[in-house]
Backbone as CSV, one residue per row, in Angstrom:
resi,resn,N_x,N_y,N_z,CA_x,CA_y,CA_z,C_x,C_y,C_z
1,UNK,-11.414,-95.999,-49.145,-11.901,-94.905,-49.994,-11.714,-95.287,-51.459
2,UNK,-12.808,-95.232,-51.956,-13.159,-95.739,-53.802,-12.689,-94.364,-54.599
3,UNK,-12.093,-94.827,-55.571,-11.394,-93.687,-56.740,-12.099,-93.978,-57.858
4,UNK,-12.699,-93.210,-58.614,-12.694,-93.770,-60.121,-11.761,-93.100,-60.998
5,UNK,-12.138,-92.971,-62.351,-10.706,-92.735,-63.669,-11.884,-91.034,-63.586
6,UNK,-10.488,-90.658,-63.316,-10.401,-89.196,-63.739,-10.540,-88.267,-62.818
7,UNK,-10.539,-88.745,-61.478,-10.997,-87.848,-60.201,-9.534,-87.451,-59.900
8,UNK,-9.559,-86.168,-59.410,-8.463,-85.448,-58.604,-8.179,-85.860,-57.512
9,UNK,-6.910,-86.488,-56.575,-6.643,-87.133,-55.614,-5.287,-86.337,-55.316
10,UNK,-4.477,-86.119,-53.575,-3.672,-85.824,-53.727,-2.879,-87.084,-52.881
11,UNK,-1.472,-86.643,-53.963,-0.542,-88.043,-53.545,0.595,-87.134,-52.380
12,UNK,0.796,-87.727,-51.291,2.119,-87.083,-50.602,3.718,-86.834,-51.130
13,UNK,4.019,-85.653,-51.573,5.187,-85.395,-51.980,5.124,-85.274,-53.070
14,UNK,4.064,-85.514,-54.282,3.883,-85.262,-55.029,2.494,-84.545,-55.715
15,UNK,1.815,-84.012,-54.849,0.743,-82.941,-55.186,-0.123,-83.863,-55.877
16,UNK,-1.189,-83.150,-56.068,-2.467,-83.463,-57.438,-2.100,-84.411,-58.199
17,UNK,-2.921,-85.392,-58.574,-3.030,-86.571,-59.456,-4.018,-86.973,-59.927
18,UNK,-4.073,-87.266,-61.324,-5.504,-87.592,-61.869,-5.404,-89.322,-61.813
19,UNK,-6.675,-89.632,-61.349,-6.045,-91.076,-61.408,-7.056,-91.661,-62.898
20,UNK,-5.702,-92.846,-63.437,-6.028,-93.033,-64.740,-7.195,-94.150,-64.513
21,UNK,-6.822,-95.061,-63.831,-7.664,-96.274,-63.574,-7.295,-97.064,-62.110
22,UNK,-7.774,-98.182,-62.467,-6.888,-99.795,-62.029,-6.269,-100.494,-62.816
23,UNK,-5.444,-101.318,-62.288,-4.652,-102.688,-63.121,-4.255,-103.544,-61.691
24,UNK,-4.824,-104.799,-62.284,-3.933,-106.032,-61.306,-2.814,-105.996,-61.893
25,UNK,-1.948,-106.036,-60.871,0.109,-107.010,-61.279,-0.163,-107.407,-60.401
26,UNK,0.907,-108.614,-60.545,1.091,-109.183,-59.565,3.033,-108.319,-58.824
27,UNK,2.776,-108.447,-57.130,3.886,-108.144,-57.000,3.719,-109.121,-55.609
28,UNK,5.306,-109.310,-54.953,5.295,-109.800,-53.449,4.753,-111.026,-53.300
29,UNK,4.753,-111.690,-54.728,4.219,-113.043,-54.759,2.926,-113.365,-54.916
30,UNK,2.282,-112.657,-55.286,0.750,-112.393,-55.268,0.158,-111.384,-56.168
31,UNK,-1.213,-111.361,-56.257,-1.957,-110.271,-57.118,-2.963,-109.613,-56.707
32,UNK,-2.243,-108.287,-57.179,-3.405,-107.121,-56.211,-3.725,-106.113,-57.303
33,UNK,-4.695,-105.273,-56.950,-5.173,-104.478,-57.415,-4.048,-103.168,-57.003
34,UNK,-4.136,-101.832,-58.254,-3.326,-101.421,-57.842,-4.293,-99.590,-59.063
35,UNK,-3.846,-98.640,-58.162,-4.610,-97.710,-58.598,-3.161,-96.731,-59.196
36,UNK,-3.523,-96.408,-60.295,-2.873,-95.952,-61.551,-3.131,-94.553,-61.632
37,UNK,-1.958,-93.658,-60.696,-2.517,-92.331,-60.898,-1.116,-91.505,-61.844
38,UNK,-1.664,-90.308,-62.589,-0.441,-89.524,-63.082,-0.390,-88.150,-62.567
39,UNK,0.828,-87.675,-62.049,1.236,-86.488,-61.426,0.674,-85.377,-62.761
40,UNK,0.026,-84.271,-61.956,-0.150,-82.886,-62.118,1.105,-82.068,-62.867
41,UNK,1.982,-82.121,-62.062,3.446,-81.371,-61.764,3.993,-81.792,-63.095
42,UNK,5.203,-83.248,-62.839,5.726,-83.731,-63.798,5.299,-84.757,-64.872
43,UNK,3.763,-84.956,-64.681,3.517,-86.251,-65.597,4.017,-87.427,-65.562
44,UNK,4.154,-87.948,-64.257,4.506,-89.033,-63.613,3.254,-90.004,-63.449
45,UNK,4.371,-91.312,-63.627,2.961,-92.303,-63.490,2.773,-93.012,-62.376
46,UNK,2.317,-92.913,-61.376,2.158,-93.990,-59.809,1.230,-94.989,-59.747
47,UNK,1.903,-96.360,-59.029,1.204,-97.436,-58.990,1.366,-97.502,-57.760
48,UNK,0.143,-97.392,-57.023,-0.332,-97.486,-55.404,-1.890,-98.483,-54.918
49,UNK,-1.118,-99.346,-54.379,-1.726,-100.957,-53.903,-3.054,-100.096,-53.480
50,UNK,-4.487,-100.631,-54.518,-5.869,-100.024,-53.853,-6.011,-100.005,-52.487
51,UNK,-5.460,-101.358,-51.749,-6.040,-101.507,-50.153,-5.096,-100.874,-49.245
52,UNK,-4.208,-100.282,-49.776,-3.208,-99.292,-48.928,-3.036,-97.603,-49.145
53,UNK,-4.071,-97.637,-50.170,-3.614,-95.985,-50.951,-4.077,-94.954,-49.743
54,UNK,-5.168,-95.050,-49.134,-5.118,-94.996,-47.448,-3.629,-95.023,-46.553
55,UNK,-3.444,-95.990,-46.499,-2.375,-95.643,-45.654,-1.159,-94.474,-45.946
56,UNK,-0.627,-94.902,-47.403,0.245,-94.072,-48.112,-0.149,-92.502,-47.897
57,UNK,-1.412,-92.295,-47.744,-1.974,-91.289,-47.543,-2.318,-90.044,-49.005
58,UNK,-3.144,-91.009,-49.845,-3.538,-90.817,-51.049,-5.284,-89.948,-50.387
59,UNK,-5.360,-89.610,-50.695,-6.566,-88.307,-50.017,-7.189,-87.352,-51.055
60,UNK,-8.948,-86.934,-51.033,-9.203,-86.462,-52.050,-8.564,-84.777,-51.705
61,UNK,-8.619,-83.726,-52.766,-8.080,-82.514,-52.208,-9.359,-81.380,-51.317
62,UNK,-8.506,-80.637,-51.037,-9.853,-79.746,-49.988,-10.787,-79.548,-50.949
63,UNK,-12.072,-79.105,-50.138,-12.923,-78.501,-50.594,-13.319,-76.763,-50.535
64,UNK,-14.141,-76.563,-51.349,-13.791,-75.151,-51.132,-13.954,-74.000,-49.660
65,UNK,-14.785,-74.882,-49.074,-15.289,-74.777,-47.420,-13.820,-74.761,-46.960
66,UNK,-13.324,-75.733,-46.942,-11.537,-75.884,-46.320,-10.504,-74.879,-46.512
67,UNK,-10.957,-74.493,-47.638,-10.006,-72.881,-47.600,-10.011,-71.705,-46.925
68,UNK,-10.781,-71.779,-46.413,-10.816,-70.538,-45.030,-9.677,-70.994,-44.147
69,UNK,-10.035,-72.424,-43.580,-9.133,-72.681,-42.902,-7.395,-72.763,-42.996
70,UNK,-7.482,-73.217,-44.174,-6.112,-73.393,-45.029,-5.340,-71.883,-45.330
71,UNK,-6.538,-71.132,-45.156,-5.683,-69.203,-45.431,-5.565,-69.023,-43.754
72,UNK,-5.976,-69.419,-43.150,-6.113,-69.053,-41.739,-4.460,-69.639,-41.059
73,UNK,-4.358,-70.660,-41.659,-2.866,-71.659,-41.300,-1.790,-70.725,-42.237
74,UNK,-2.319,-70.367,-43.353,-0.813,-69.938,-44.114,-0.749,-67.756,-43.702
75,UNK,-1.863,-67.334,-43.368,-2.073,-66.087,-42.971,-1.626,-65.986,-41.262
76,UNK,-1.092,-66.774,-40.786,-0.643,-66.817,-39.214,0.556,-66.099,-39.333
77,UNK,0.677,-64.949,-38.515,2.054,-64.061,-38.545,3.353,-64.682,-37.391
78,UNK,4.333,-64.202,-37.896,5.521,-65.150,-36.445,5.265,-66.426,-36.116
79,UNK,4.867,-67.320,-36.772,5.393,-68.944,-36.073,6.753,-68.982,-35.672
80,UNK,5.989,-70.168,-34.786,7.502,-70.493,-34.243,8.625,-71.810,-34.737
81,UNK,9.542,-71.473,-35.242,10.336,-72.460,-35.985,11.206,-73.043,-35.790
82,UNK,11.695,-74.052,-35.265,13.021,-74.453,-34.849,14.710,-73.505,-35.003
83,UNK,15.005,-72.950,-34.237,16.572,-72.192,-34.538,17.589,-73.160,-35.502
84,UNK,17.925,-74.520,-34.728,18.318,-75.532,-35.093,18.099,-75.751,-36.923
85,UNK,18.976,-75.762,-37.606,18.743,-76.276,-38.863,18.280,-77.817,-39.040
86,UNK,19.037,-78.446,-38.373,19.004,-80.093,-38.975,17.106,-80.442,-38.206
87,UNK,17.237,-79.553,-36.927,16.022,-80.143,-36.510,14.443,-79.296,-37.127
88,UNK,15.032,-78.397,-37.587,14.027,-77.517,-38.352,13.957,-78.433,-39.914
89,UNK,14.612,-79.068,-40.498,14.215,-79.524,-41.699,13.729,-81.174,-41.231
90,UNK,14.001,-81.906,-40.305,13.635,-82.904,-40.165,11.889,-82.729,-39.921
91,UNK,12.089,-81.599,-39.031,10.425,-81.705,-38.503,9.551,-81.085,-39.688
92,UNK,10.022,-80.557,-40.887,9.119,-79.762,-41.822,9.457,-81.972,-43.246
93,UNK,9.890,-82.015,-42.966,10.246,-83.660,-43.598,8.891,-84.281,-43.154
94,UNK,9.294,-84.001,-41.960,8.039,-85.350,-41.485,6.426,-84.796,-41.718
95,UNK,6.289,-82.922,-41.451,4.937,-82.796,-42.129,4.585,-82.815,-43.485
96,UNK,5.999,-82.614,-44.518,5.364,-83.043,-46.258,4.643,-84.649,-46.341
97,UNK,5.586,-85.785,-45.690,5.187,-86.863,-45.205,4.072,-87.415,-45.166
98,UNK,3.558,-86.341,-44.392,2.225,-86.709,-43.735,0.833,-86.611,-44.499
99,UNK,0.995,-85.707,-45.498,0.273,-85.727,-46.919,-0.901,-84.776,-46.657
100,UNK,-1.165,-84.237,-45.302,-1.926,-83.404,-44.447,-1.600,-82.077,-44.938
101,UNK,-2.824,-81.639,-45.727,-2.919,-79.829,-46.627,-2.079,-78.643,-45.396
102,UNK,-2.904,-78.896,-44.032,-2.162,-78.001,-43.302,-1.298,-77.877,-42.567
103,UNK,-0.169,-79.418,-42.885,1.101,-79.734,-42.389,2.268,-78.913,-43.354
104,UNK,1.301,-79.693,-45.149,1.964,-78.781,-45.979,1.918,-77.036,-45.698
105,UNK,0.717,-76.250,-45.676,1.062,-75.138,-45.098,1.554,-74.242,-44.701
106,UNK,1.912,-74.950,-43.494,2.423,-74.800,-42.326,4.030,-74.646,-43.084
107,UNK,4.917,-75.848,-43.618,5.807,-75.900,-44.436,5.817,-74.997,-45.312
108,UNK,5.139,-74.224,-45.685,5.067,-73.333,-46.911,5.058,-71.930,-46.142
109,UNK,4.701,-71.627,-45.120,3.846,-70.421,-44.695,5.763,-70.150,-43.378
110,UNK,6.566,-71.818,-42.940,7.773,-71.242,-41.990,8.785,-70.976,-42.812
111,UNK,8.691,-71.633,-43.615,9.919,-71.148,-45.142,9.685,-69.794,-45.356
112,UNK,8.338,-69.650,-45.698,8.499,-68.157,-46.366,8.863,-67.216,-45.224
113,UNK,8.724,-67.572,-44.284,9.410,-66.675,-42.804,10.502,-66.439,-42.848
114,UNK,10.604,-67.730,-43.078,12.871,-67.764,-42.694,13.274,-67.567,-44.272
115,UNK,12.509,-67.284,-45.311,13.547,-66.597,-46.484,12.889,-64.993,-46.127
116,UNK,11.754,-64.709,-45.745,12.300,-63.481,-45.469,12.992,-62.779,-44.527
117,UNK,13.766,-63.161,-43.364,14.793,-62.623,-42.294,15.533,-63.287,-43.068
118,UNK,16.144,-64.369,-43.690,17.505,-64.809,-43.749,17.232,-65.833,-45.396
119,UNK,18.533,-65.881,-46.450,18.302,-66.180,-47.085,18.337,-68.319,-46.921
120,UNK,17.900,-68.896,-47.395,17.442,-70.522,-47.286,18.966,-70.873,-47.979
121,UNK,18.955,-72.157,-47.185,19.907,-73.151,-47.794,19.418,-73.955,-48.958
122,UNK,20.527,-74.412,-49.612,19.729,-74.806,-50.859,18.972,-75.818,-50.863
123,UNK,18.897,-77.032,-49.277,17.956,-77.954,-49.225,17.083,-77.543,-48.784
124,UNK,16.542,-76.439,-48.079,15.566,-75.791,-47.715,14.921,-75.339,-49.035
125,UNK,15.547,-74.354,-49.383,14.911,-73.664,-50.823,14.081,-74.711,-51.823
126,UNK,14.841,-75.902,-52.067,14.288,-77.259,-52.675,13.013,-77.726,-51.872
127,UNK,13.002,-77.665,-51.073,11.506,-78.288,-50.203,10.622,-77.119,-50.147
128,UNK,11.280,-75.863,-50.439,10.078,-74.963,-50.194,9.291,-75.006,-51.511
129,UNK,10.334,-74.608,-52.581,9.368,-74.867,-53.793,8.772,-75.835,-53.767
130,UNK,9.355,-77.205,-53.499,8.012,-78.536,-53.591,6.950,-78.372,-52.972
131,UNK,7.244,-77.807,-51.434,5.591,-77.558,-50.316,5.107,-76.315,-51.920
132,UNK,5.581,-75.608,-52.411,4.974,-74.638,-52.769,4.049,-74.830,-54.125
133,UNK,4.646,-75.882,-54.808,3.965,-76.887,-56.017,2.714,-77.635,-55.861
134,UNK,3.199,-78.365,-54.697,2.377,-79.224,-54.471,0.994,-78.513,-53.765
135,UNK,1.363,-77.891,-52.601,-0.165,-76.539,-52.267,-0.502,-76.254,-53.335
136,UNK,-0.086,-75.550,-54.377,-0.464,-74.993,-55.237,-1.476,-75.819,-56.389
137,UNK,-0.879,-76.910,-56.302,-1.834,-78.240,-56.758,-2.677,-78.317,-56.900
138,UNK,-3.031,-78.279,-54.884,-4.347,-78.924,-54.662,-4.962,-77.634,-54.424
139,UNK,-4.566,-76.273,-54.119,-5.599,-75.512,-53.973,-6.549,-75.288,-55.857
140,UNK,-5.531,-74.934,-56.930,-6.404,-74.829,-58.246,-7.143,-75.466,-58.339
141,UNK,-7.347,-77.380,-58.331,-8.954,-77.907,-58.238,-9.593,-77.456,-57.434
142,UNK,-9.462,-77.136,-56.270,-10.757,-76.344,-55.547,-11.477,-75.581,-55.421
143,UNK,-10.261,-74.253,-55.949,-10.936,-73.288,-56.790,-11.192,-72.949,-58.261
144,UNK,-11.179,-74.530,-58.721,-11.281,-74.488,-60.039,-10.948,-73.293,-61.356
145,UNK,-9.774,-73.114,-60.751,-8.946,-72.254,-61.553,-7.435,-72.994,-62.042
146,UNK,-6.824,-71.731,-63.126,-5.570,-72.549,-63.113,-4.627,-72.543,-62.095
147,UNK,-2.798,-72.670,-62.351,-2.072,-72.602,-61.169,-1.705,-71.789,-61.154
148,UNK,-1.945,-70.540,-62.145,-1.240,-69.106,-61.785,-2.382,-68.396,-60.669
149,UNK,-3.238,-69.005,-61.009,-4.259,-68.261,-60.272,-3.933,-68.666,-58.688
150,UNK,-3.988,-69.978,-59.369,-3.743,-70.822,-57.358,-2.663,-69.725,-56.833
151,UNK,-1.959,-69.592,-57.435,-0.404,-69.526,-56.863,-0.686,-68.059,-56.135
152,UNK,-1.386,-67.021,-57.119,-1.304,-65.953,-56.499,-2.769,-65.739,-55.623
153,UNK,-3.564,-66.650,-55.561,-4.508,-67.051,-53.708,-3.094,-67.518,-52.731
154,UNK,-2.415,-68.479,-53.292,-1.252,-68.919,-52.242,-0.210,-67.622,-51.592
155,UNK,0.367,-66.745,-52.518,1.098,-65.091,-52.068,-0.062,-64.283,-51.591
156,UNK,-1.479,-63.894,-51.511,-2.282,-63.224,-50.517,-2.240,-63.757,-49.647
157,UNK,-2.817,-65.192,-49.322,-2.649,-65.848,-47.942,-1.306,-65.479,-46.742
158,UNK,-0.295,-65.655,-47.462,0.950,-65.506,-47.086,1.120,-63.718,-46.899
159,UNK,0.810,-62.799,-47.726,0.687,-61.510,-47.647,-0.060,-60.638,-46.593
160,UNK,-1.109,-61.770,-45.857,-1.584,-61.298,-44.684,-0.932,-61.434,-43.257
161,UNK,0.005,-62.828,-43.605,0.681,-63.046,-42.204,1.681,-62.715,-42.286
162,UNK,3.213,-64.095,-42.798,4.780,-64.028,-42.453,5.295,-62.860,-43.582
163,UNK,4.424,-62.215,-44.447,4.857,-61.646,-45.731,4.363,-60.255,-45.940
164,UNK,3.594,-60.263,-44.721,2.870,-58.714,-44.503,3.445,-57.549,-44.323
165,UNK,3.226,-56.420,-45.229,4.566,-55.296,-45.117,3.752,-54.563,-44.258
166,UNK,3.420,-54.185,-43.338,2.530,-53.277,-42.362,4.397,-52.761,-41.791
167,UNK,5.200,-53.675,-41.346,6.170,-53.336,-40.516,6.874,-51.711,-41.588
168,UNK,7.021,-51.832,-42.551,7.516,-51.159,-43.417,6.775,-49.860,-43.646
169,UNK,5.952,-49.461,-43.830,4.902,-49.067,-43.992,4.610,-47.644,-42.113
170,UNK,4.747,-48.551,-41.266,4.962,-48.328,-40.150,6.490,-47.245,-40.010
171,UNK,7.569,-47.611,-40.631,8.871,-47.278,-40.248,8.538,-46.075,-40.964
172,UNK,8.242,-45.739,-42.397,7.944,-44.741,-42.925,7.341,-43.924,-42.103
173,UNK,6.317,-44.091,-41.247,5.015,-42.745,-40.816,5.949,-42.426,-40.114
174,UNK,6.712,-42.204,-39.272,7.608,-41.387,-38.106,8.463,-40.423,-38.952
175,UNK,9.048,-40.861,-39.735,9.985,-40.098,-40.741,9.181,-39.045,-41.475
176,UNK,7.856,-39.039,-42.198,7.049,-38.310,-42.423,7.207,-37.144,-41.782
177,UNK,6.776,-37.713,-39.901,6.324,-36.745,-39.057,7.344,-35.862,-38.899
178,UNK,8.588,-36.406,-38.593,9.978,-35.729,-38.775,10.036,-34.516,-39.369
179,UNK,9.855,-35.022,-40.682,10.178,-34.150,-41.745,9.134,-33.006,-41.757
180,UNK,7.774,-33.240,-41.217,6.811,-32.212,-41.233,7.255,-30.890,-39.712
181,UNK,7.848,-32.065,-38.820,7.981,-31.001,-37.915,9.207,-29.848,-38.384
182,UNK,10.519,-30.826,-38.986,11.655,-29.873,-38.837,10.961,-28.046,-39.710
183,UNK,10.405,-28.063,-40.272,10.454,-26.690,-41.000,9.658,-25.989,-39.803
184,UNK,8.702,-26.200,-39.127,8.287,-25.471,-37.888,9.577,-25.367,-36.662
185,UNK,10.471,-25.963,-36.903,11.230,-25.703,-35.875,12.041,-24.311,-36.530
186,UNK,12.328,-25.139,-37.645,13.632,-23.924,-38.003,13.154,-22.602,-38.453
187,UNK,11.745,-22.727,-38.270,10.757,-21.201,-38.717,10.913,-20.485,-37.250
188,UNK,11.033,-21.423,-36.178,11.315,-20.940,-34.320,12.841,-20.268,-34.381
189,UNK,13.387,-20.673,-35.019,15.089,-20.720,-34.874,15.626,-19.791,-35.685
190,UNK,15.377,-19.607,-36.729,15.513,-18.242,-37.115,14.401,-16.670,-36.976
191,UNK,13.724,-17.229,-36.253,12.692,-16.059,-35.676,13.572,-14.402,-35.786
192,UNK,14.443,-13.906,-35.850,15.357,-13.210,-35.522,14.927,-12.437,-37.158
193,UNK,14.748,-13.199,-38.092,14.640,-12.058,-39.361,13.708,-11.681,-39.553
194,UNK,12.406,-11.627,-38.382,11.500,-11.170,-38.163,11.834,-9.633,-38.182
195,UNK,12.545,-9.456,-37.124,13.229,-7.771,-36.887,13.858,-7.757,-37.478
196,UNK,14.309,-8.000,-38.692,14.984,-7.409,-39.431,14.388,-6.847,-40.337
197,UNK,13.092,-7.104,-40.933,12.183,-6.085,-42.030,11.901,-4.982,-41.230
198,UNK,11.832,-4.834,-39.946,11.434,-3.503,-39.170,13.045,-2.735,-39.233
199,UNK,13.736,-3.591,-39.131,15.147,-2.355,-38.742,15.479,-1.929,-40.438
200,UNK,15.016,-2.481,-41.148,15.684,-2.084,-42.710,13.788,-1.219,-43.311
201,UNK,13.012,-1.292,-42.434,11.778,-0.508,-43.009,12.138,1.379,-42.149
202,UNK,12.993,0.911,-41.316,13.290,2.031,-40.382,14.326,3.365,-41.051
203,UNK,16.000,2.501,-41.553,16.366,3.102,-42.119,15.747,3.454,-43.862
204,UNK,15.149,2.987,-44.396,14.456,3.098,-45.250,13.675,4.706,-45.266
205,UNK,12.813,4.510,-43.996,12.157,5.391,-43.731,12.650,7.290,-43.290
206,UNK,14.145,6.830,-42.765,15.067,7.828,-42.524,15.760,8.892,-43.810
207,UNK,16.070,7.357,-44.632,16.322,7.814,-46.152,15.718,8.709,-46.682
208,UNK,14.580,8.710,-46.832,13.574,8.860,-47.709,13.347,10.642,-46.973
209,UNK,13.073,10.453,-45.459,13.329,11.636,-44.962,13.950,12.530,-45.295
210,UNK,15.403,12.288,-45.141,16.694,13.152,-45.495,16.031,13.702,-47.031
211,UNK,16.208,12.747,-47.803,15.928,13.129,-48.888,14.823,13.861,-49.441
212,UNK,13.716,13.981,-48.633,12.602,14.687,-48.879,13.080,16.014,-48.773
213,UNK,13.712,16.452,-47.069,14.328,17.506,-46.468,15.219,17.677,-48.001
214,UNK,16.148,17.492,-47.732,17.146,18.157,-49.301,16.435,18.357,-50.202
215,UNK,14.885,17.250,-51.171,14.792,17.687,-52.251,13.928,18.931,-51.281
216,UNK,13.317,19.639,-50.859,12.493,20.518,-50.268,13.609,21.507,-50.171
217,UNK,14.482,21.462,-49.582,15.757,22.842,-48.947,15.982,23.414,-50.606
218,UNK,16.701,22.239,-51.494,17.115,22.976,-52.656,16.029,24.173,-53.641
219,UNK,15.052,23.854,-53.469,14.360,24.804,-54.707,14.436,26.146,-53.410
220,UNK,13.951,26.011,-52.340,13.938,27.223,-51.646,15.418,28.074,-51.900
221,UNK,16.549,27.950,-51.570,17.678,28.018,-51.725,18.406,28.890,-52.942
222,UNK,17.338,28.166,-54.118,17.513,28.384,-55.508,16.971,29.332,-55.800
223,UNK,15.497,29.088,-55.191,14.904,30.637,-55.135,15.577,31.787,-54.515
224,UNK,15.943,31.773,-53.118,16.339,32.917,-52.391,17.384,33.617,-53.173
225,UNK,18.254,32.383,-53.531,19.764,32.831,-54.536,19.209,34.019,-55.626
226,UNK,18.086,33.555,-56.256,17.633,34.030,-57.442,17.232,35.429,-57.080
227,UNK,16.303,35.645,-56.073,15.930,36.783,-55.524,16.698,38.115,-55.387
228,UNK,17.723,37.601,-54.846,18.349,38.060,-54.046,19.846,38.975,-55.047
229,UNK,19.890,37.840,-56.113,20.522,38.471,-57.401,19.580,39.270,-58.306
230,UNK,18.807,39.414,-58.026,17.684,40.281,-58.911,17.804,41.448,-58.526
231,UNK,17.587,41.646,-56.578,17.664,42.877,-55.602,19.218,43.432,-56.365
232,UNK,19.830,42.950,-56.072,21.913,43.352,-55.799,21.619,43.677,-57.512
233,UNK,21.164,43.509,-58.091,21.024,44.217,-60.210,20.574,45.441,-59.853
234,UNK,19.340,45.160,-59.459,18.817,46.641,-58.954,19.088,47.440,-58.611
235,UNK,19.831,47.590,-57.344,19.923,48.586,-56.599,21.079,49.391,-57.150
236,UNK,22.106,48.638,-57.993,23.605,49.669,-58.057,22.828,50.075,-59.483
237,UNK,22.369,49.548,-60.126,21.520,50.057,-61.312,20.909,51.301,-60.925
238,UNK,19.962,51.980,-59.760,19.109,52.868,-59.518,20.759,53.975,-58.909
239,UNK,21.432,53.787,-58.455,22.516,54.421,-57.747,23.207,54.947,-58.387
240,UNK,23.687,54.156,-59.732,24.346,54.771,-60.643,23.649,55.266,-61.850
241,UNK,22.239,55.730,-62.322,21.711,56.569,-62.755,21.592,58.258,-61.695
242,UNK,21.250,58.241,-60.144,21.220,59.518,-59.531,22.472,60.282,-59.781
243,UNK,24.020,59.211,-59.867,25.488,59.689,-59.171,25.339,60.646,-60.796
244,UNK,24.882,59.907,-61.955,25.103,60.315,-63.553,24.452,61.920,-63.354
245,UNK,23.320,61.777,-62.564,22.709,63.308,-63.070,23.314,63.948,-62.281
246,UNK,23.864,63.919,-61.023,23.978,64.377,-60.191,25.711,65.188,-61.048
247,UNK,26.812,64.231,-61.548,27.615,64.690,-62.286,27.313,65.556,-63.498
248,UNK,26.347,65.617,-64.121,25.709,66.000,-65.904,25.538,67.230,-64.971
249,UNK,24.790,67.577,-64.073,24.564,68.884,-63.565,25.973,69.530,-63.054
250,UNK,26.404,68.968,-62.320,28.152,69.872,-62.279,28.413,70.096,-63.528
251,UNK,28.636,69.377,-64.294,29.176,69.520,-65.215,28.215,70.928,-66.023
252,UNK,27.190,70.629,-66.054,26.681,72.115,-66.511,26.587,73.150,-66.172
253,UNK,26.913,73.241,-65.152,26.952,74.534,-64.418,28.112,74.689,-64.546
254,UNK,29.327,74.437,-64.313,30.693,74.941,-64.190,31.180,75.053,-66.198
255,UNK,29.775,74.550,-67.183,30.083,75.416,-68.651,29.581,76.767,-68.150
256,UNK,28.410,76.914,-67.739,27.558,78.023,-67.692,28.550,79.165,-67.226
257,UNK,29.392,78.975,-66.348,30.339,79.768,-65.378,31.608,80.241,-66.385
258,UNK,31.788,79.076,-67.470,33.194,79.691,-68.115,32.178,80.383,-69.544
């Protein structure tokens, strides 16, 4: 595979590379051609033998067709990952290695698994950011954007599968329901102060009775009283005017006599 100066290539373990040119050196006793690329990342300079950059596994980066597939590898929910530490980092070793976009992935997509159940060791954490650099690399030439952009296509991908909050989201709706039922229950459970506006509309109603009765008894009462002291004026009034004449006449007759 032919390179020229200035094409995007990705190098294994070290992401995206622009390659500058060729130069013969001689090395190993001999003189070879040798392709002159500089890292993306750190601005590193690599010298990789033209007739082996193949093997090394120097590769152009995806195309934009390839990214379906590449969200399809990092959007996979629950992989399965080695329990084993030593054998879980050897086998994610050997796919950075391999210089293969969806080995890297894959490396990018079981990390972010196992930092979210459990926090990473610090040689883990170190390889995740590198799988996470280096993806990030090669996806911005493809989508010919920068790497913030890459980066956050790289957290959706991941946001559909090992990073997907549906579980969360889920735990909430029951608690909702909870909470909607308890006030219908406890509207069942105190049912009881239902009858109680009838037993307090009752004596209410008794009150009001009595009190009608009394204000009604008193004016009658007041009246009769009144009446009745009017009669009792009267009558010794009319009694003791007859007894007066009835005396004024004795009395005149027994002058008439003396």
């Amino acid at each position: 595979m032919k390179f020229k100066k200035g094409d995007t290539v990705i190098y294994p373990q070290h992401g995206a590379c622009i390659v500058v040119g060729t130069k013969k050196m001689e090395a190993f006793g001999g003189t070879q051609e040798y392709l002159i690329l500089r890292t993306v990342i750190n601005d590193m300079t690599l010298s990789v033998p033209t007739l082996k950059a193949g093997e090394v596994g120097v590769r152009p980066p995806v195309n934009p067709e390839e990214l379906e597939d590449l969200v399809s590898v990092l959007s996979k929910p629950d992989p399965r990952v080695p329990s084993n530490w030593s054998r879980r980092f050897k086998n994610h070793q050997e796919k950075l290695k391999s210089g293969d976009v969806y080995q890297v992935a894959e490396v990018v997509r079981n990390l972010a698994a196992r930092n979210r159940d459990a926090s990473l060791s610090a040689a883990e954490r170190t390889m995740y950011d590198r799988a996470r650099i280096n993806l990030v690399s090669e996806i911005a030439p493809a989508l010919k954007v920068k790497a913030e952009e890459a980066e956050h296509f790289l957290d959706e991908a991941l946001a559909k599968g090992v990073l997907k909050p549906a579980k969360a989201a889920k735990a909430t709706k029951p608690a909702s329901k909870v909470v909607a039922k308890t006030p219908e229950k406890t509207s069942v459970a105190t049912s009881p102060t239902r009858t109680a506006p009838k037993s307090v509309a009752k004596t209410a109603a008794k009150t009001t009775a009595k009190s009608a009765t009394k204000n009604a008894s008193k004016p009658a009462a007041r009246a009769t009283t009144k009446s009745s002291a009017k009669s009792a004026a009267k009558v010794p009034a009319k009694k003791a005017t007859k007894s007066d004449k009835k005396a004024a006449k004795k009395d005149a007759k027994a002058a008439r006599k003396k």
